[in-house]
C-alpha positions as CSV (number, residue, x, y, z in Angstrom):
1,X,19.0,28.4,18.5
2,X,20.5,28.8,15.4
3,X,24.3,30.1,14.3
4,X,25.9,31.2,10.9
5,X,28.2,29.0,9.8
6,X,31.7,29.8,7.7
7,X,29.8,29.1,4.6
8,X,26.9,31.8,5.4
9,X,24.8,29.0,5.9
10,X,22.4,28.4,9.1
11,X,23.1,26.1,11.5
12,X,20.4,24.5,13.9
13,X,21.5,23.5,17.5
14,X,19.8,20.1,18.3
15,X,17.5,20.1,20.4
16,X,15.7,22.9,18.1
17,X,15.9,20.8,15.6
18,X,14.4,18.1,17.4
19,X,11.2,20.6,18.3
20,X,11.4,21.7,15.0
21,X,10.6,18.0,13.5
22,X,7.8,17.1,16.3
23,X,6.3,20.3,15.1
24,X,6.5,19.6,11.3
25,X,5.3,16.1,12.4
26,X,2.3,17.3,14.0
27,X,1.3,19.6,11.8
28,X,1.1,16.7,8.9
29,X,-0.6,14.1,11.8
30,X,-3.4,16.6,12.4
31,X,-4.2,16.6,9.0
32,X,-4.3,13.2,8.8
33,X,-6.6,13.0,11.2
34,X,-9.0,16.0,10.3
35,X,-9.6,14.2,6.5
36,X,-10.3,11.1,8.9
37,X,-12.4,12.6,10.6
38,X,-14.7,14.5,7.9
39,X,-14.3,12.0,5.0
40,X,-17.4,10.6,3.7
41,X,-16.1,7.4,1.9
42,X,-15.2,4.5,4.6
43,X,-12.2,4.0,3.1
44,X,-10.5,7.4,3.9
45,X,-12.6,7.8,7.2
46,X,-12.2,3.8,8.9
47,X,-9.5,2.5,6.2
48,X,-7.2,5.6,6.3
49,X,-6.3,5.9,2.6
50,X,-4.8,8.9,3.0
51,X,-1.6,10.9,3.5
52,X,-0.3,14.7,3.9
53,X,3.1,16.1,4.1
54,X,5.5,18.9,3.2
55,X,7.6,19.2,0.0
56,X,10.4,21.2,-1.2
57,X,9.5,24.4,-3.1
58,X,12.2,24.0,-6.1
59,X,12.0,19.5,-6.6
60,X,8.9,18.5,-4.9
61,X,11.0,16.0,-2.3
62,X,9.6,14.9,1.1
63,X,10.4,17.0,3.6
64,X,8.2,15.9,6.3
65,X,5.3,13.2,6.4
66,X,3.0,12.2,8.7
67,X,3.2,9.2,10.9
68,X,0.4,7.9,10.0
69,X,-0.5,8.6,6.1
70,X,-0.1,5.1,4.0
71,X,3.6,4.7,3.2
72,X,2.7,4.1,-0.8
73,X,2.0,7.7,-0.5
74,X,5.2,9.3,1.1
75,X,7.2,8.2,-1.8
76,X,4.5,9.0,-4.6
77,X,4.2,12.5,-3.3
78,X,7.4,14.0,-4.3
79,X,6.6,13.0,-7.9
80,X,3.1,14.3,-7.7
81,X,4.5,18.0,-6.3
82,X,7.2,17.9,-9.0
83,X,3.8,17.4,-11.6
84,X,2.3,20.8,-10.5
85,X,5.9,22.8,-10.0
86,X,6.6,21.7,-13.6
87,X,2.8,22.8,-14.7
88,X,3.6,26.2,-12.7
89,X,7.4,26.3,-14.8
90,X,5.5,25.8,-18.1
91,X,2.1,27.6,-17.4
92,X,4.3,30.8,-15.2
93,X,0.9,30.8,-13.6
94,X,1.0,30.8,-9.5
95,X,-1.1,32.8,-6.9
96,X,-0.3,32.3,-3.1
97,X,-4.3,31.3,-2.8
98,X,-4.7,28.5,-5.3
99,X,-5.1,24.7,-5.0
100,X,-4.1,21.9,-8.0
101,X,-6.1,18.8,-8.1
102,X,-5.3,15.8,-10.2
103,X,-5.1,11.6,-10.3
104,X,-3.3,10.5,-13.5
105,X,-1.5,7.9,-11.7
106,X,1.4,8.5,-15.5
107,X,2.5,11.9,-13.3
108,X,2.9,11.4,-9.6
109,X,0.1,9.3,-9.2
110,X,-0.7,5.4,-8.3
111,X,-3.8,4.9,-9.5
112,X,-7.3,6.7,-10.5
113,X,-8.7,6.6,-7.3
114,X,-6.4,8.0,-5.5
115,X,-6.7,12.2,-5.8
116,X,-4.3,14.3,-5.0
117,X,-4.5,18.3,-4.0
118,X,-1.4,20.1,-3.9
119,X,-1.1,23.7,-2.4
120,X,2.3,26.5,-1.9
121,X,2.6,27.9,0.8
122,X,3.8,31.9,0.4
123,X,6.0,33.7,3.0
124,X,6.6,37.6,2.3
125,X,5.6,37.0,-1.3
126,X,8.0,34.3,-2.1
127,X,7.2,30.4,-2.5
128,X,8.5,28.9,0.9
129,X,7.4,25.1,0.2
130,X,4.3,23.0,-0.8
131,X,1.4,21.1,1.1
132,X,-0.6,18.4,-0.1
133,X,-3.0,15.9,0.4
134,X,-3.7,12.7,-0.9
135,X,-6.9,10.7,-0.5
136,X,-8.7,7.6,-2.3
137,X,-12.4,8.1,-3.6
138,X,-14.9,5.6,-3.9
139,X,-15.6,5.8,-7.7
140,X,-14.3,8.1,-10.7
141,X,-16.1,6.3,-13.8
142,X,-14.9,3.7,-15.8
143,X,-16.4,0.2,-16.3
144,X,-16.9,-1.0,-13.4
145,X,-18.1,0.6,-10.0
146,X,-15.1,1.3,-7.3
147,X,-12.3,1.4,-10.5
148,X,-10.5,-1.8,-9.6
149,X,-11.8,-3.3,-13.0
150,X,-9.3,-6.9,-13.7
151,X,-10.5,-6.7,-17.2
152,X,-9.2,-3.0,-18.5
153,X,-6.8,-3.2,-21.4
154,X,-6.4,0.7,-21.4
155,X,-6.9,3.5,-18.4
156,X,-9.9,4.6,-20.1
157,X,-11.6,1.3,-19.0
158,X,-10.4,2.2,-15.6
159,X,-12.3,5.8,-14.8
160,X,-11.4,9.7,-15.9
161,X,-8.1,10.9,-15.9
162,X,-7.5,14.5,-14.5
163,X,-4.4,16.0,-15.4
164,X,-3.0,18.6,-12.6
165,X,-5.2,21.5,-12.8
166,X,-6.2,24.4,-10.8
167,X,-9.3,23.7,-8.4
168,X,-8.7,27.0,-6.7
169,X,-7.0,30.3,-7.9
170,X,-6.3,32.9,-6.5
171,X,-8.5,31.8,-3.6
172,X,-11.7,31.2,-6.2
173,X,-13.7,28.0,-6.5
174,X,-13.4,26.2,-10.1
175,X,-17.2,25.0,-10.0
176,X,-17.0,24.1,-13.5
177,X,-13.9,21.3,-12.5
178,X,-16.6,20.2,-9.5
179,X,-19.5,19.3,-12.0
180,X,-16.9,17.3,-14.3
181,X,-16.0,15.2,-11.3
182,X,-19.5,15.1,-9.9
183,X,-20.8,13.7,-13.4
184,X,-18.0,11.2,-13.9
185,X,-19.1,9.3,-10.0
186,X,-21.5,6.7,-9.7
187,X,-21.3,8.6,-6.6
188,X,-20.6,12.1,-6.6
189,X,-21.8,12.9,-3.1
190,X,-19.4,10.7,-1.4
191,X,-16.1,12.1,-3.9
192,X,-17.6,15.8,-2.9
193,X,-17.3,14.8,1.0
194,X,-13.8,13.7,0.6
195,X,-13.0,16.4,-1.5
196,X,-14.2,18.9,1.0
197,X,-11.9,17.0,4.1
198,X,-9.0,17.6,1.9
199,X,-9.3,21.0,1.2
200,X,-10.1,21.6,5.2
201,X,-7.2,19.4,6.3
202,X,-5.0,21.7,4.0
203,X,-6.7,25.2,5.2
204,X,-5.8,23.6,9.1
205,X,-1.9,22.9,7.5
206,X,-1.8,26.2,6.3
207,X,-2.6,27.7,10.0
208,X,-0.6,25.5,11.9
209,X,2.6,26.2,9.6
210,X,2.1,30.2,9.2
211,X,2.1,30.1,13.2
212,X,5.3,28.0,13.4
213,X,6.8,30.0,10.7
214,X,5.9,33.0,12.9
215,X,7.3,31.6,15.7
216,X,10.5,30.6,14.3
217,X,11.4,32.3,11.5
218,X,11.5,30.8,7.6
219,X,15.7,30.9,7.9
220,X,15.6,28.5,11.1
221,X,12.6,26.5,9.1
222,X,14.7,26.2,6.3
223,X,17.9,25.0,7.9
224,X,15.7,22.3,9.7
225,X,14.4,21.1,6.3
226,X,18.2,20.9,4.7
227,X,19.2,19.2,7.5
228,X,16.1,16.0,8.0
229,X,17.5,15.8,4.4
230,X,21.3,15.7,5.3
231,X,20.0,13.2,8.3
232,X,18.1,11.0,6.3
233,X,20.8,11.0,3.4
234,X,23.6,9.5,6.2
235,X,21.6,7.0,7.7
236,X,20.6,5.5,4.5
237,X,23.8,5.4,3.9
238,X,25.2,4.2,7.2
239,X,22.7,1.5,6.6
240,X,23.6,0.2,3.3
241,X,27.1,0.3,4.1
242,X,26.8,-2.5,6.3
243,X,26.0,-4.9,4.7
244,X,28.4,-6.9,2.2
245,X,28.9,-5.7,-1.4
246,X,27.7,-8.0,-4.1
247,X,24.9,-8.2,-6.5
248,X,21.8,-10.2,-5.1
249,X,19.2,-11.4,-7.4
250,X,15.4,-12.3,-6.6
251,X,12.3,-13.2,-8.6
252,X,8.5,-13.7,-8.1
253,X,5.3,-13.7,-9.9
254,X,2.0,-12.4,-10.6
255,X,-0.3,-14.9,-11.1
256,X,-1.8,-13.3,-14.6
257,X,-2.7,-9.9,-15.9
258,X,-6.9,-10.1,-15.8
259,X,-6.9,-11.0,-19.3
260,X,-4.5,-14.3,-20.1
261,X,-3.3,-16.9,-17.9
262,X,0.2,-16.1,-18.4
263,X,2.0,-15.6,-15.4
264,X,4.2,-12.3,-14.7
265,X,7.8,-11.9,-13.8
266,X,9.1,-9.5,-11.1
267,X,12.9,-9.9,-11.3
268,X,15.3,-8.0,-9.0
269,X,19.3,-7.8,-8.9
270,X,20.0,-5.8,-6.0
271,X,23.8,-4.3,-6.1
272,X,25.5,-3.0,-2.9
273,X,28.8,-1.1,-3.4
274,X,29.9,0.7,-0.5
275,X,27.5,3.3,1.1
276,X,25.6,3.2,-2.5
277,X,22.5,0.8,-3.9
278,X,21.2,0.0,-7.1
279,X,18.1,-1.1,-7.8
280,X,17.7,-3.1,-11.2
281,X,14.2,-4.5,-12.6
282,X,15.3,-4.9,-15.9
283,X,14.7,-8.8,-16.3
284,X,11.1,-8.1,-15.3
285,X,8.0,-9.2,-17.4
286,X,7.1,-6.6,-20.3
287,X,4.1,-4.5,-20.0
288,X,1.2,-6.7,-19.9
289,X,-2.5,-6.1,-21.8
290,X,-4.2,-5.7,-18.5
291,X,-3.9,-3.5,-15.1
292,X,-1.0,-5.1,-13.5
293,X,1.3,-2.2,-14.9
294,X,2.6,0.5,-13.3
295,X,4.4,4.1,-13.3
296,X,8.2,4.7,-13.2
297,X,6.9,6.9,-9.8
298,X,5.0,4.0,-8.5
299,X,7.9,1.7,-8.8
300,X,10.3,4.1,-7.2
301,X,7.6,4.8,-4.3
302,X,7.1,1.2,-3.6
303,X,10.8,0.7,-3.3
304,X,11.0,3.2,-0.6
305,X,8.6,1.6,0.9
306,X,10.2,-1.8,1.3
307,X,13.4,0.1,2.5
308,X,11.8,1.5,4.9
309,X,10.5,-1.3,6.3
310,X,14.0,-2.6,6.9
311,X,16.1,0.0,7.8
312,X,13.3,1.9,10.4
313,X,15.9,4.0,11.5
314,X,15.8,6.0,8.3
315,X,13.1,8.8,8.8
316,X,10.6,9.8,5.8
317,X,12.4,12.2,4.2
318,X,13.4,12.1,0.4
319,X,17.1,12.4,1.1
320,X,17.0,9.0,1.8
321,X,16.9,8.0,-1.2
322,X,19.9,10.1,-2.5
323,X,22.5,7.2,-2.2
324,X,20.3,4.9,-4.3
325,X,20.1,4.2,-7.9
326,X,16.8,3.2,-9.8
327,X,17.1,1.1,-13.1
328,X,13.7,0.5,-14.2
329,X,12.7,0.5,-17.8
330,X,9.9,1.2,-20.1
331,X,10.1,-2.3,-21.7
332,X,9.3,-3.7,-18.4
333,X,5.5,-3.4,-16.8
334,X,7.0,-1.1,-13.9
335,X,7.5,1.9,-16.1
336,X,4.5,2.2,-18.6
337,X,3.3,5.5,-20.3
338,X,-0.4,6.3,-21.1
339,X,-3.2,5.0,-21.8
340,X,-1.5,1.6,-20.6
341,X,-3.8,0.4,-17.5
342,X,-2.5,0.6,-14.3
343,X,-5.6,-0.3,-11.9
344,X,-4.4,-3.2,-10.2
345,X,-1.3,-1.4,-9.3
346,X,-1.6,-2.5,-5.4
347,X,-1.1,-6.1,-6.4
348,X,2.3,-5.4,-8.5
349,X,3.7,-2.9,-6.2
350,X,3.5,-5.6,-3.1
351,X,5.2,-8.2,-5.4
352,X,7.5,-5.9,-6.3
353,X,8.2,-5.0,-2.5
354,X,8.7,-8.6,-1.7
355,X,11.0,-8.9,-4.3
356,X,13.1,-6.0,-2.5
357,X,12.7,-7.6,0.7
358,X,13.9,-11.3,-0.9
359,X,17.0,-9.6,-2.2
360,X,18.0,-8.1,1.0
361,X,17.5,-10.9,2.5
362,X,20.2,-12.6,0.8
363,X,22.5,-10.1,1.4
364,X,21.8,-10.2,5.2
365,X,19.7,-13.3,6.2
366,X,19.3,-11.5,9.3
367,X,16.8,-9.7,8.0
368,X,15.0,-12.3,6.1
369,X,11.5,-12.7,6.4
370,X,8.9,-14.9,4.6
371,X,6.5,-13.5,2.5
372,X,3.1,-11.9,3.2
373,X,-0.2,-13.0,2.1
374,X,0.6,-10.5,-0.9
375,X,-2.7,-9.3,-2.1
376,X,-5.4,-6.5,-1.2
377,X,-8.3,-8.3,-2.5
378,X,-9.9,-5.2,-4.1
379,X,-13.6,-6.1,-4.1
380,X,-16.4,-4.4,-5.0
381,X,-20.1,-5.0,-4.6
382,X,-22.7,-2.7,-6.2
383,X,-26.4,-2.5,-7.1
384,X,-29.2,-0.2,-6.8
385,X,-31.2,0.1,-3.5
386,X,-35.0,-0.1,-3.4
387,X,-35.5,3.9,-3.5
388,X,-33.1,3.6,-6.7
389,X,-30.5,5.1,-5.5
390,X,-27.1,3.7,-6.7
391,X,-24.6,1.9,-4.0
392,X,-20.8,1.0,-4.6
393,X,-19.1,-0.6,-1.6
394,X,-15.3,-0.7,-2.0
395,X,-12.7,-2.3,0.3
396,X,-9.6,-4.4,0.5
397,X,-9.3,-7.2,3.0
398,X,-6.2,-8.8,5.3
399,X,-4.2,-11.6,5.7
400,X,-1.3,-13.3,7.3
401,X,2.1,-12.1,7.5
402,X,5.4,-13.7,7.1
403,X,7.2,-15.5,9.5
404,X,10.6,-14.1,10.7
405,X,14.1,-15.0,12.7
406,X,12.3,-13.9,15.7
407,X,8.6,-14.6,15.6
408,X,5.3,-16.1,14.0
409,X,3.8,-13.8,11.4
410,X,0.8,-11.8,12.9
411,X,-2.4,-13.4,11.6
412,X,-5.0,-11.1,9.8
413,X,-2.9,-8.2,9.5
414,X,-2.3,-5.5,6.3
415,X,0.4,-5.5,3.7
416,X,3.4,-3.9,3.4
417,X,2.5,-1.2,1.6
418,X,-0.4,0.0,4.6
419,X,-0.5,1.3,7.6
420,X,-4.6,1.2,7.0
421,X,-6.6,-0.5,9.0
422,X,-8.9,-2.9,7.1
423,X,-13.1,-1.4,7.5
424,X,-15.1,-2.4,10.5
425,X,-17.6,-4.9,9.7
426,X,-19.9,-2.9,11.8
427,X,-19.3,0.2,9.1
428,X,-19.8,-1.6,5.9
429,X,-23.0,-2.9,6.9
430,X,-24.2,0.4,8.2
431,X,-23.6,1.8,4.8
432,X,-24.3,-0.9,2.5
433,X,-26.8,-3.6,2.1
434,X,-24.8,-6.5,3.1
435,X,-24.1,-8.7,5.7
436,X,-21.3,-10.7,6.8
437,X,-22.1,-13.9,7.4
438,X,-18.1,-14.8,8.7
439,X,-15.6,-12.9,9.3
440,X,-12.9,-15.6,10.9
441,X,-9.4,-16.7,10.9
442,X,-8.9,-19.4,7.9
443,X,-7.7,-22.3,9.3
444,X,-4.2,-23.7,7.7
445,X,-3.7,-21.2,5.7
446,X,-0.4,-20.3,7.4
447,X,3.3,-21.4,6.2
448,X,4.9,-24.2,8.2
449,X,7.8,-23.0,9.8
450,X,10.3,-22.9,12.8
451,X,8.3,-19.6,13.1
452,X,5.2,-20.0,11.0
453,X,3.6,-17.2,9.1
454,X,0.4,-15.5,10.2
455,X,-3.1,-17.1,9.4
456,X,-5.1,-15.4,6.5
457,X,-8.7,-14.6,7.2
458,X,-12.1,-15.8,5.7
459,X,-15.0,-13.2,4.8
460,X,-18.5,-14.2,3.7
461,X,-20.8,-11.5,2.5
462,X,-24.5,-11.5,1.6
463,X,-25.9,-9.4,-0.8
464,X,-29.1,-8.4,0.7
465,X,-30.1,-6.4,-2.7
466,X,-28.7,-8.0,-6.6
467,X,-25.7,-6.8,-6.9
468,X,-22.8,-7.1,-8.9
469,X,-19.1,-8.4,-7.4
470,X,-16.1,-7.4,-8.9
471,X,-13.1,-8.6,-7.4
472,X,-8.9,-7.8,-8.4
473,X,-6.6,-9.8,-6.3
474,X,-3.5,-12.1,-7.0
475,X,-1.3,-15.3,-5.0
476,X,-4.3,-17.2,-6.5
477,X,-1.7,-19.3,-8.6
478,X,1.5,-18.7,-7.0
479,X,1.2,-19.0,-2.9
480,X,3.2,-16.8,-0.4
481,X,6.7,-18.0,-0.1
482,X,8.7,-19.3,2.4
483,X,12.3,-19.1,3.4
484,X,15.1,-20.5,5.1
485,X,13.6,-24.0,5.2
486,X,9.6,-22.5,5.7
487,X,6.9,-24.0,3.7
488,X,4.7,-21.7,1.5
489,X,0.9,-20.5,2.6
490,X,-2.5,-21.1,1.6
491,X,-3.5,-19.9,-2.0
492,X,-6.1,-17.0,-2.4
493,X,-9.8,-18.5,-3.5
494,X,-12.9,-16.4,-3.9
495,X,-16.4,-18.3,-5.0
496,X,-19.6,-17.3,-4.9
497,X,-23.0,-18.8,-5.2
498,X,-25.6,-18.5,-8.2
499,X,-28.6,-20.7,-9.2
500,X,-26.3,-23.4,-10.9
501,X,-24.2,-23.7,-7.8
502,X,-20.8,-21.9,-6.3
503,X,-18.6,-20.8,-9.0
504,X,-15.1,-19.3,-9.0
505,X,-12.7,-17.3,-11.5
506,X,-11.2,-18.9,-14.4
507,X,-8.2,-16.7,-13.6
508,X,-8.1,-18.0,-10.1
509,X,-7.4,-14.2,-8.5
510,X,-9.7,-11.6,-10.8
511,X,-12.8,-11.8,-11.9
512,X,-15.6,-9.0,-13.6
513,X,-19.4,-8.6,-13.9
514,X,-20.1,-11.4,-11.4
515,X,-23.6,-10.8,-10.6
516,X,-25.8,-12.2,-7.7
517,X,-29.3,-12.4,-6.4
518,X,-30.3,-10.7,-3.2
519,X,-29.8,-13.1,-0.3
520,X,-27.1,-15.0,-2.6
521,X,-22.8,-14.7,-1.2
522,X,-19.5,-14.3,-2.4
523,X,-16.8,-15.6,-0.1
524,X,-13.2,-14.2,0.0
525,X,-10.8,-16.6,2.3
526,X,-7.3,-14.9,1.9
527,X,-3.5,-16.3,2.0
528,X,-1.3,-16.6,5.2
529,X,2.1,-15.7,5.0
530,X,4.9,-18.0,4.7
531,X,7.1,-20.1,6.7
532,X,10.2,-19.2,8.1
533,X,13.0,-22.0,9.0
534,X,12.5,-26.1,9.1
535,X,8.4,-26.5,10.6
536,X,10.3,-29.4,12.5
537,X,12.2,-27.2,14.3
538,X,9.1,-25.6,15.8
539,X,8.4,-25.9,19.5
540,X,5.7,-29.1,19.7
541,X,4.3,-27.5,22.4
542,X,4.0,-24.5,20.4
543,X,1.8,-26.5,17.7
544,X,-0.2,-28.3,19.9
545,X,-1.2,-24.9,20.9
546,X,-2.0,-24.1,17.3
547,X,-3.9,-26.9,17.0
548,X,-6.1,-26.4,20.2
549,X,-6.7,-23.0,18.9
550,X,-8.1,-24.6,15.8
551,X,-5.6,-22.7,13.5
552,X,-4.4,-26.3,11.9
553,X,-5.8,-29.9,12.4
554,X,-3.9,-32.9,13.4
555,X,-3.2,-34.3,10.0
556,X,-1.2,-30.4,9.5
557,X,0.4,-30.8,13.1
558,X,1.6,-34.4,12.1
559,X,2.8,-34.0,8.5
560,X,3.9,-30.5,8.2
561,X,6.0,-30.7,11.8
562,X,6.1,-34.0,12.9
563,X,3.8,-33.2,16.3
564,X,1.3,-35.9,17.3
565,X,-1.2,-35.6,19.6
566,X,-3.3,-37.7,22.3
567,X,-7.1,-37.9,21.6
568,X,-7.5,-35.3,24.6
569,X,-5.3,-32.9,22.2
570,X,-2.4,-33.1,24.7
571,X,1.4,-33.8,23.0
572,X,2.3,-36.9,23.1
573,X,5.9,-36.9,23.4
574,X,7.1,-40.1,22.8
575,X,5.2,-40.2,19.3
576,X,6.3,-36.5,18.5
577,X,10.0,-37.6,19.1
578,X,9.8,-40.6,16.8
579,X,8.3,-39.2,14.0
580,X,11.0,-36.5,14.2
581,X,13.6,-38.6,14.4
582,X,12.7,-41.0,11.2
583,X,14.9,-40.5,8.4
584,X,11.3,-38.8,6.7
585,X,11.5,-36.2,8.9
């Protein structure tokens, strides 16, 4: 039911509204799950790289998102829809039928991989709003196979760069844009499957929003977009406004850009005044020679993110970001222009989410929570099979979580930043030539704490063709932190073997061009997450536990929280009581 208000304005009773947003849900869920479901490329159809949603027709904002699309994306997309309605503004070109592709990660993007389609949505000849879809593909050129490449100095290095253009217009097939693509993969068949999932998730969005917009009219639509905007905007706001006004400042690293040593600074100060945030990365590194850069829209997404991790309450919708100010410069790596490379964004924008999350934390330790293992671990593998044909396998691997003032941080689990479930083993192998020789929890890899962080995870593959390994990763050099008294996790390590022996990257984290024999490994065995509050605090019972479970040894249970054991692996109390009483403890 809806009512005019004073204004002329439509009002929407709430329990309309409420329909109104499972609908618009729904409709963005479904097409989630049809690109799942039709994707060629594991890491859409098994890893869920992938998002769709609804935007504003005039600014591009979120106005709906799917529950389960990868939260890097819901922020991302409003600057990719604003790409293509300021194409449209210059161009004055737009047909009710066409489709815009594009992945320069500069203008709405995140990196090359990731390709976005972007579709309006007409009602009674007029532009009522915009659909789009979001999906990573498996390769797009560049040096090295898969596009994570540690070693690029420019985006050229990192794979072809499509500026928004129209696939489709007017309902008619751009054929000439699909053999550009298809000549620019290693493999095109795989990027043409994905393609194709897109462009059907979006013809099933289309459907399922014409009949809702039948049902209920564009006016009562309309008013239920304005207001998820209005409702987001006051619960941000609500949110912020509790907690105590003050400038809070927080810093991390990146443990080196790919191409020096030097380490990279992601510096925070956080300001809360009133109902209102700013968000100030201006002491941050400068933009570095390799791929750890990033877009201004990249930095603003992955601050969403981390909000939105803390105040859950707040639904995806861009009006929550309405009461929040973004100072991020160009002299700073979070901002760059083109060609600067941005590949390895995924490893900056979870630093820079942790950074987010530190600051908040001291501004309501409530809320504090250790950090996460802090790295995708983008490795490739890729060779040739015996029938020639050319194989790229692509995929990003877990680790622990933080600890927090409730609980232990979940081991193997996904950043921040996903919602995407790491590949089935079972998966890779059927469509590679590899093998996983482990796949295991790494022992000791977690934070000491009160509530210690999650374990990180070990992976051995064997190539069983030569291949080439490619890996971009980072806390290789500066480990997953702890807080209020919590120790910090394991360090990332990757090795492999070759003929002189294992080997391992100079720069600890990335490493190009690695090349092994059939039958030969690499091994990836990733960071926990860190501690949170004094380890000695921790139930003893508790680490026994851990211990029994083989997730630390006794030396760990005896020096990180003063917890001995009998040789039956039973606590022994009386020798767990002294050694945290003594003034070492």
């Amino acid at each position: 039911m809806t009512t005019k208000t004073a204004a002329g304005t439509t009002a929407i009773d709430p329990v309309t509204l409420a329909v109104l947003k499972g609908r618009l849900e729904q409709i963005a869920d479904e097409m989630d799950a049809t690109l799942y479901r039709s994707a060629f490329n594991p890491i859409i159809a098994e890893a869920r790289d992938a998002c769709h949603g609804l935007y504003h027709a005039e600014t591009g904002a979120t106005l709906v998102q799917g529950t389960n699309g990868l939260p890097i994306f819901v922020g991302a997309m409003a600057f990719a829809v604003k790409a293509v309605i300021d194409k449209v503004a210059r161009d004055g070109d737009l047909h009710p039928d066409d489709i815009f592709l594009f992945n320069d990660p500069y203008d709405g993007g995140t990196h090359l991989n990731d390709f976005r389609l972007v579709r309006p949505i007409f009602r009674n000849g007029r532009l009522f709003c915009w659909m789009a879809s979001v999906g990573h593909w498996l390769d797009i050129g560049g040096n090295v196979p898969g596009n994570f490449n540690a070693r690029a100095t420019d985006s050229f290095q990192e794979g072809v760069r499509i500026p928004p253009v129209k696939l489709v217009k007017a309902g008619a097939m751009n054929h000439d844009l699909l053999a550009i693509l298809a000549a620019n993969s290693r493999v095109p068949v795989s990027n043409y499957g994905d393609l194709n999932g897109q462009l059907n998730a979006l013809d099933l969005g289309v459907r399922r929003l014409t009949e809702l917009l039948d049902e209920h009219g564009e006016e009562t639509v309309a008013a239920a977009f304005d207001a998820f905007t209005a409702r987001a905007d006051a619960l941000m706001r609500s949110a912020i406004g509790k907690l105590p006004d003050g400038v809070y400042s927080f810093e991390d690293y990146l443990d080196n850009d790919g191409i020096t040593a030097d380490r990279l600074l992601i510096a925070l100060d956080l300001t809360i005044a009133g109902d209102r945030m700013t968000l100030d990365f201006s002491r941050s590194s400068a933009p570095c020679a390799g791929p750890l850069n990033i877009a201004y829209s990249t930095a603003v997404a992955c601050c969403y993110v981390a909000l939105k991790h803390v105040f859950t309450d707040v639904p995806a919708n861009a009006g929550c970001l309405n009461p929040i100010t973004f100072v991020i410069p160009e002299s700073t790596l979070l901002a760059v222009k083109p060609p600067k490379p941005v590949g390895g964004y995924t490893e900056t924008i979870l630093r820079v989410i942790g950074v987010v999350f530190g600051a908040l934390a001291l501004a309501d330790p409530a809320r504090a929570t250790a950090a996460p293992f802090g790295t995708i671990n983008a490795l490739s593998l890729a060779g040739h099979r015996k029938d020639g044909s050319r194989w790229v396998m692509f995929s990003f691997f877990g680790g622990g979580l933080g600890g927090n003032p409730e609980t232990d941080g979940l081991n193997h689990a996904n950043n921040p930043i996903s919602t995407a479930t790491i590949p089935p083993v079972e998966i890779l192998e059927a469509a590679y030539p590899v093998m996983f020789t482990q796949w295991a929890l790494r022992p000791e890899s977690a934070g000491a704490g009160l509530h210690r962080g999650g374990l990180g995870a070990v992976y051995e593959i064997e190539a069983l063709t030569d291949a080439e390994a490619f890996l971009l990763g980072e806390r290789g050099v500066f480990a997953p932190f702890g807080v209020a008294g919590g120790a910090p996790a394991a360090l990332n390590r990757f090795t492999w073997q070759s003929d002189e022996g294992e080997k391992s990257p100079p720069l600890a984290s990335k490493v190009t061009d690695v090349k092994i024999r059939g039958g030969q490994r690499v091994r990836l065995e990733t960071p926990g997450g860190g501690g949170w509050g004094d380890p000695k605090r921790r139930d003893a019972e508790a680490v026994a536990r851990d211990v029994r479970l083989g997730y630390l040894g006794r030396d760990a249970a005896r020096n990180a929280y003063g917890v001995a054991l009998t040789e039956d692996g039973a606590l022994d109390i009386a020798a767990t009581a002294a050694l945290r009483e003594s003034p070492a403890a």
